[in-house]
N, C-alpha and C positions, 0 to 999 in steps of 0.2 A: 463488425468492429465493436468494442466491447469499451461502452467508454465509462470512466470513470468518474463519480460523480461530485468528486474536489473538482476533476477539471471543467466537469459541464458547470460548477457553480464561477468557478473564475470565469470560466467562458463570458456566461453571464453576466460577472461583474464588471469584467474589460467594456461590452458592449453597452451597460449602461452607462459607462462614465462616457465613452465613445459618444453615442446619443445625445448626452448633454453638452459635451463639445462642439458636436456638429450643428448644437439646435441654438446654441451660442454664436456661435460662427457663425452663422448660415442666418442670423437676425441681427446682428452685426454687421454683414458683408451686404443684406440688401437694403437697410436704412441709408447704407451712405450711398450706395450705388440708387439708390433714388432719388436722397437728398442731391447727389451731383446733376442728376438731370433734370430735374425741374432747377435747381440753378441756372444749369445752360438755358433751358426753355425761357426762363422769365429774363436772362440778360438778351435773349434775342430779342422778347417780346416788349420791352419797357425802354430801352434802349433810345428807341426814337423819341417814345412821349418824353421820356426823362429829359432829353438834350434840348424837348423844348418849352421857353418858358411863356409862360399866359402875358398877353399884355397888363391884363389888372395886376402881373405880381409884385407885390411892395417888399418881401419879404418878414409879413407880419407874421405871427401866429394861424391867422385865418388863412393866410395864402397854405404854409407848409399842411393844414389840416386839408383845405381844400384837394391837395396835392394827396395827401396818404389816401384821403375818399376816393380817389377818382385809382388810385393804384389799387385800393378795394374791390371796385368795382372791375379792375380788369383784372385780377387775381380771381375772382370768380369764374372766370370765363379758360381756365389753367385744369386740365387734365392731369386729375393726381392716382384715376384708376387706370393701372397697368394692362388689366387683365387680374388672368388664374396666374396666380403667383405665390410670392413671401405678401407683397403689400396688394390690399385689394381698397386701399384709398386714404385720403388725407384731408386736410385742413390748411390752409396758412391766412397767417393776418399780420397785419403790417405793425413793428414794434418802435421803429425808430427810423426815420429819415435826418442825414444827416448829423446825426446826435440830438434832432428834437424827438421825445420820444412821447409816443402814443397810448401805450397797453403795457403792462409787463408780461412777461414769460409764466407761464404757468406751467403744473406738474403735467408730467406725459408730454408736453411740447420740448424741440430741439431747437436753438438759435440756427437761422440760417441765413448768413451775412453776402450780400450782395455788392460788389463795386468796379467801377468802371472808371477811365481817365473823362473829361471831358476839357474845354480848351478853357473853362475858368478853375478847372483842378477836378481833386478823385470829388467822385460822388457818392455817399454811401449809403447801403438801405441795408437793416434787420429785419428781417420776417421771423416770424414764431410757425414751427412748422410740426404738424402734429401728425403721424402716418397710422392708419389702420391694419396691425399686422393680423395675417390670414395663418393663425396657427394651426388651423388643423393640416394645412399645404406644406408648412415648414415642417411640422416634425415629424407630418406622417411621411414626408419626403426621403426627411433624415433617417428616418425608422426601418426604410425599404433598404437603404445603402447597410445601418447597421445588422439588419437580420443576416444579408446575403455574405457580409463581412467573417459575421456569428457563424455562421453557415462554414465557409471555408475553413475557418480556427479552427471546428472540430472537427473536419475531415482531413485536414492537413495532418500528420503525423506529428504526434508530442517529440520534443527536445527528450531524450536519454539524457538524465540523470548518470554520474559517474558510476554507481554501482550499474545500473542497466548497460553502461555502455561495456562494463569489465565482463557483464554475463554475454552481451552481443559478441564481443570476442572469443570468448570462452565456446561459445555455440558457433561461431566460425570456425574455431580451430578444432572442435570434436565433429566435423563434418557437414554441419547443417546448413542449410542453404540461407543467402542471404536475404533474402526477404523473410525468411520463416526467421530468420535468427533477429531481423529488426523487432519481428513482431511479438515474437516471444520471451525478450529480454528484456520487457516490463512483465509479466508472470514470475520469471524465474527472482529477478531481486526483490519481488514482494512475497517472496516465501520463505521463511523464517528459517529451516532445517537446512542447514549447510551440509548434512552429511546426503540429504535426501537429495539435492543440487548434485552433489557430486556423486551420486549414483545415477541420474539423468546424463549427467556427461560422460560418465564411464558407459550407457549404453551407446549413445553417440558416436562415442569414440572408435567402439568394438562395431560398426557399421549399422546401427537401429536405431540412425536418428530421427528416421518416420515416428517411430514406437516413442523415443525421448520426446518427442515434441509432442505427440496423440497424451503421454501419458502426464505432460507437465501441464499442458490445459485440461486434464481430467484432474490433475489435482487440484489448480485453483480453482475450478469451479466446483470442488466439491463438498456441499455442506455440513458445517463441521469440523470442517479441516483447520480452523483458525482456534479450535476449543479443542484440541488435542495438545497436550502437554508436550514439553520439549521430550520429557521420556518417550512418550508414544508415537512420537514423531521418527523419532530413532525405531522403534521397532514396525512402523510403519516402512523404516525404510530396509529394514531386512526383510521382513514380509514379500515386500517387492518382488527383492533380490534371487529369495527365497521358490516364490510363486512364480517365477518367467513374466513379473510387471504386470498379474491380475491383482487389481485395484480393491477388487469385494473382498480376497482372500488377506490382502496386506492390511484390509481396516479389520479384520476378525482377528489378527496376529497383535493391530497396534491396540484394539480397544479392549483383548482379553485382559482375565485377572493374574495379576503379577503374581502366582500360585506355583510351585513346584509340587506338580504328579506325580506320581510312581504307579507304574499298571507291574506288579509283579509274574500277573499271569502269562502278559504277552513280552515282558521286560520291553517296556514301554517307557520313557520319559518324556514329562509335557513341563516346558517351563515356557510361560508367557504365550500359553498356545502352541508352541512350537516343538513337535518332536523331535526328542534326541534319542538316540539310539548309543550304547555304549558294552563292547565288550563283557563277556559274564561276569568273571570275576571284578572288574570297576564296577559292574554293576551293582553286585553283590556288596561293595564297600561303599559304595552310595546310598543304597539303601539302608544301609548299618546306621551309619553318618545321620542320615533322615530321621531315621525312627529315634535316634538318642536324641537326635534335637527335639523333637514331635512330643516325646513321654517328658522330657523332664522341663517343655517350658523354657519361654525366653528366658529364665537366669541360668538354663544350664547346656547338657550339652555336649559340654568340653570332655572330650578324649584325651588323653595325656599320654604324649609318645611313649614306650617301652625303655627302659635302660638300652645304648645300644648295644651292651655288649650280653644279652639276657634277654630271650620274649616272655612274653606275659603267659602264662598258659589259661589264666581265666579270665583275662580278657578273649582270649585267641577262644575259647570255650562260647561265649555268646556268637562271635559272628559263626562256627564253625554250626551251629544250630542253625543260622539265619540261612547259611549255605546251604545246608542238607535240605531247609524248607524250599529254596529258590531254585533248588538242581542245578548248584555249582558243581568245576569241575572237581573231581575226585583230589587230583594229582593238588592241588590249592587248597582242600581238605586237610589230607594226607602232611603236608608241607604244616598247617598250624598246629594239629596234633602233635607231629613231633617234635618241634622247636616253638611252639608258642608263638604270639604274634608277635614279630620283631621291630625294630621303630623304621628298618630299611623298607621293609614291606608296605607299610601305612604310606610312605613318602612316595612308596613307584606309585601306588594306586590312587592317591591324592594327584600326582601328579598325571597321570593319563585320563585321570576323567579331567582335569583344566587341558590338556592339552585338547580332547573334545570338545569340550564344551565353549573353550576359545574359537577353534575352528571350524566351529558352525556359527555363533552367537557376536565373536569378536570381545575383547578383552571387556571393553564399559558394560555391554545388556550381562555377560558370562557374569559380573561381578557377587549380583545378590544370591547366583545360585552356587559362588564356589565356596570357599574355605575361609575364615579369617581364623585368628591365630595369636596367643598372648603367651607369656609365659607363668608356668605352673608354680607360683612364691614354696608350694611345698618341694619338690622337688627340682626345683630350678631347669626342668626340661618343660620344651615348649608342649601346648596342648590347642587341640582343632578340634572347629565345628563347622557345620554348614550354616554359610551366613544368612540364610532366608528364617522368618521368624517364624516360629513354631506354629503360629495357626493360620499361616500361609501353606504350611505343609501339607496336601493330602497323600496315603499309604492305601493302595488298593487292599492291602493286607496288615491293615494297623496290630490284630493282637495276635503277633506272632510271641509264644513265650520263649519269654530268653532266662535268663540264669543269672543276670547283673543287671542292677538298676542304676541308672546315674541320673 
């Protein structure tokens, strides 16, 4: 069980206040529970002599002192040690008979008032009553109830939290069993990526909720995982998706350089670690795209679509060079040769590598590696570039000569 360490400190702090309650209580509850029986004791025990009076009594002064002396002396003879206990002993002394009074109350002493009927009226006696508390009995008493209390709190299962209880359900209804889904539904709302959550539930769902729960506590416990940026968190969670849920291969995916490759030789593309593969000729127009970002630098870049009704032929003249070096097809050659690059052309092949690169990457991660787009103030037709920054770019085959610089 994996406990957490706000709750082992609350734990803690419940039980000590607990402790001081009970060590309150508990010397509180046996002061008076002794003071009541040594009252019973000494109304049994006085009872007689009280009810009777000495011949010599005149009720002078000397008589009433006589009288406290001699309850002195029999209040000695008064068991005030219990045993092993709260109290392991006391004191008392006589403060007032009557209302003539003898001694005052001192600190640490409690009044303990005595009275009985007799047939010339009540009789009343104050004792001053001072008890010896057995602290180490009291609280290490208390201490044993508190630990074993301690004890239960933390093995008892924590209260879910409204979000832990939306994931408990959520992991119920993608398959997973109820005890795994109690247990794992403080994991799941203490991890940040909600797209990473809902690919754990998408495997759930689709029957691998073994694999969802193996792979949701190999997430939280895995270090570092709390210092990966909400970006890398997201491509952590294609990595996954990506790898069939191997964990080493998704952190190599989320912790690569945000770089767009180009291997011309193997027509290979790496964006963010992750290869894409795309058609010759999109190939061959991605690479275009690259290189003009790559040569002319974050201020430039920008291609400017063709008149539509008219291609370019020296525009159409550098990629048809880039072609011939990458072993494009002919017939895509042949086609810019003789009509020049036209602005319909740029637009298919813009658009089939996003529609790639969408559906492998998904529109957000697809973002820094597609197209942005502004219009041209000189000729009021729009112009694109590839939106990743030029020294982000690597070109397995940077100096290919072209014919046009931008």
């Amino acid at each position: 069980m994996r406990l957490d360490s706000k709750h082992s400190m609350l734990v803690a702090g419940l039980a000590g206040l607990l402790w001081a309650v009970l060590g309150v209580q508990g010397y509180w509850q046996a002061h008076q529970q002794m003071a009541t029986a040594i009252e019973q004791q000494l109304l049994q025990q006085f009872r007689p002599r009280l009810e009777f009076t000495p011949e010599q009594w005149n009720g002078s002064a000397s008589s009433w002192q006589a009288l406290a002396d001699g309850m002195a002396a029999d209040i000695a003879s008064v068991t005030l040690n219990p045993g092993i206990g709260e109290i392991v002993g006391g004191q008392l002394r006589v403060l007032e008979i009557q209302q003539h009074q003898f001694a005052q109350l001192q600190s640490g002493e409690r009044p303990l008032d005595l009275s009985w009927k007799r047939d010339t009226g009540d009789f009343e006696v104050r004792l001053a009553l001072q008890l010896e508390t057995n602290w180490s009995y009291l609280l290490g008493s208390r201490l044993l109830l508190v630990l074993l209390a301690g004890a239960l709190m933390l093995l008892l299962p924590r209260p879910l939290s409204e979000r832990q209880r939306y994931y408990q359900q959520a992991l119920l209804a993608a398959g997973v069993e109820q005890t795994e889904a109690i247990r794992l539904a403080p994991l799941a709302a203490a991890m940040p990526s909600e797209p990473l959550l809902d690919y754990l539930l998408t495997l759930a769902e689709l029957g691998w909720s073994q694999r969802a729960a193996a792979l949701l506590e190999e997430i939280a416990g895995l270090t570092g995982f709390s210092e990966l940026t909400p970006a890398q968190r997201e491509w952590l969670t294609l990595g996954l998706q990506l790898h069939d849920g191997d964990l080493s291969q998704a952190l190599v995916v989320a912790t690569a350089s945000p770089e767009l490759r180009i291997n011309a030789a193997d027509g290979s593309i790496w964006l963010h670690g992750i290869e894409v593969r795309l058609p010759t000729t999109p190939f061959c127009y991605y690479y275009w795209y690259a290189l003009m970002r790559q040569q002319a630098g974050d201020q430039g870049g920008w291609i400017t679509n063709p008149r539509a009704d008219k291609g370019d032929k020296q525009l159409a003249q550098s990629l048809i060079e880039l072609m011939e070096e990458l072993n494009g097809h002919n017939r895509a050659i042949n086609d810019l040769r003789e009509k020049g690059l036209r602005a319909k052309t740029l637009d298919q092949n813009r658009s089939r590598i996003k529609e790639h690169l969408v559906a492998l990457l998904g529109e957000q991660l697809a973002a820094p590696y597609l197209f942005e787009q502004e219009r041209d103030l000189s000729t009021s037709r729009f112009q694109y570039r590839i939106a990743t920054e030029a020294a982000a770019i690597r070109l397995q085959r940077p100096n290919i000569p072209l014919s046009i610089a931008v």
